[in-house]
VOZA-807305 format. One record per residue (C-alpha): x, y, z. Coordinates in pm, whole numbers, padded with zeros to 5 digits, always signed. Layout:
<nodes>
XYZ;...
</nodes>
This chain:
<nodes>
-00236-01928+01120;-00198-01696+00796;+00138-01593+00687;+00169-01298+00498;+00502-01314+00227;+00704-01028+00211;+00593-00954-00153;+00186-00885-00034;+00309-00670+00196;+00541-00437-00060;+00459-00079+00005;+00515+00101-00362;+00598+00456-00376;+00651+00708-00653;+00829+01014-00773;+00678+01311-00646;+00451+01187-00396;+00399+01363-00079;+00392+01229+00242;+00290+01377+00598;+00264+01354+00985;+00194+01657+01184;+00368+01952+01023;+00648+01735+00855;+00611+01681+00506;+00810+01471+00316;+00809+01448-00111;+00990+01217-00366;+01231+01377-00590;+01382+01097-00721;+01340+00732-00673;+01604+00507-00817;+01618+00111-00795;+01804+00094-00456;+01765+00469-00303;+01496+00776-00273;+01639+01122-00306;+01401+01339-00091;+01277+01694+00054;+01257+01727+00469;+01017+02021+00505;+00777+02168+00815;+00534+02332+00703;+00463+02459+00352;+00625+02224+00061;+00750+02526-00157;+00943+02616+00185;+01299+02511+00235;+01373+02212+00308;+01645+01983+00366;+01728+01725+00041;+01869+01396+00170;+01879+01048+00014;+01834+00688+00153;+01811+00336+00078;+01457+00209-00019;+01403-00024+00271;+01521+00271+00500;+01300+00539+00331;+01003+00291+00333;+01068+00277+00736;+01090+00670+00789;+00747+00663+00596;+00636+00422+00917;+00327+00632+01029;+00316+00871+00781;+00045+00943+00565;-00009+00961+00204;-00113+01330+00059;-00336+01357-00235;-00182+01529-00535;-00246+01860-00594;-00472+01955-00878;-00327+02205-01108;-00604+02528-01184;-00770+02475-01554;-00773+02866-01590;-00380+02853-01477;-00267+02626-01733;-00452+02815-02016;-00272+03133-02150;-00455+03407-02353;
</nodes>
């Protein structure tokens, strides 16, 4: 019988990330050592929200389910100015 250790199975997260089940999306807005400052929204992420903050471990369970969104791309013609 395999035993995983605790450190293989180490989810990592990141600032800004976005994270989503249904019509609840969830994004980073700051990740510290211990804690994750985050935005509660349904819907659209520019929406409100509500801004809580948790410890890691607790965050990481809330994520349970959840999945990972991939970043948005920023448009090339946005970003260039005439």
């Amino acid at each position: 019988m395999m035993h995983l250790w605790p450190s293989l199975c180490a989810m990592r997260i990141y600032q800004d990330e976005v994270y989503q089940k249904g019509e609840k999306s969830i994004r980073i807005i700051r990740l510290d050592r211990y804690e994750v400052e985050f935005k509660t929204t349904l819907g659209d992420l520019k929406g409100e929200g509500t801004i809580a903050t948790l410890a890691k471990k607790e965050f990481c369970r809330l994520l349970k389910g959840m999945t990972l969104r991939a970043p948005l791309k920023k448009d090339a013609s946005a970003s260039e100015t005439p």
